[in-house]
C-alpha positions in Angstrom: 87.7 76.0 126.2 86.1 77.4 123.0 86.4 75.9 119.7 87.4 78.5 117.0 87.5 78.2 113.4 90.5 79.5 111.2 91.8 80.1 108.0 94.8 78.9 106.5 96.7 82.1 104.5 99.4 79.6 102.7 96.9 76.8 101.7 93.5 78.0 101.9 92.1 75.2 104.1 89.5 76.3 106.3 90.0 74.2 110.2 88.3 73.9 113.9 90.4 74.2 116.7 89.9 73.7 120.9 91.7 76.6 121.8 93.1 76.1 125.5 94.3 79.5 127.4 97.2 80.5 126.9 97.4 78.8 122.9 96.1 81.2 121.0 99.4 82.3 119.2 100.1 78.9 118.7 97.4 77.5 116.0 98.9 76.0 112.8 97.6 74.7 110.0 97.1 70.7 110.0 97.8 70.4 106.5 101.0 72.8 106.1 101.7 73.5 109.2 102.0 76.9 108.3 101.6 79.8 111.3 99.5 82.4 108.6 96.0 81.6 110.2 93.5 83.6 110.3 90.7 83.4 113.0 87.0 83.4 111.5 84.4 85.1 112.9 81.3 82.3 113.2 77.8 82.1 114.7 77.2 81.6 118.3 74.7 79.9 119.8 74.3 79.1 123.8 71.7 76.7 125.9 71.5 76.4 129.2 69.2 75.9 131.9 65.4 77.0 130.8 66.6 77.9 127.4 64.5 76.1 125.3 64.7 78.3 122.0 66.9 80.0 119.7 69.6 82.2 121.9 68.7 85.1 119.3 65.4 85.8 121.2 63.0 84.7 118.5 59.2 84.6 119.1 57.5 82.0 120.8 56.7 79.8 118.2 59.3 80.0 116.4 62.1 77.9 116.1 
């Protein structure tokens, strides 16, 4: 269950949205309620068991 971020095409407002299987042709916007979203492409980042740094596979060290 990732959470997406969209755009608005009617009022510009930028949102966050858990996005179940299944829903993805059914995002609105909260504050029109319009259908014209767009999704955004964002940054990723994953942790998990001994990941103890930056996913991007930066040098020890660094952070």
């Amino acid at each position: 269950m990732p959470i997406f971020e969209y755009h608005c095409n009617t009022c510009k407002k930028e949102f966050e949205r858990l996005v179940f299987a299944g829903e993805e042709g059914k995002i609105i916007c909260p504050d029109c309620q319009s259908k014209d979203v767009t999704k955004k492409m964002s940054a990723v980042s994953f942790m998990g068991a001994g990941l103890s740094k930056c996913a991007t596979g930066s040098p020890k060290g660094f952070s």
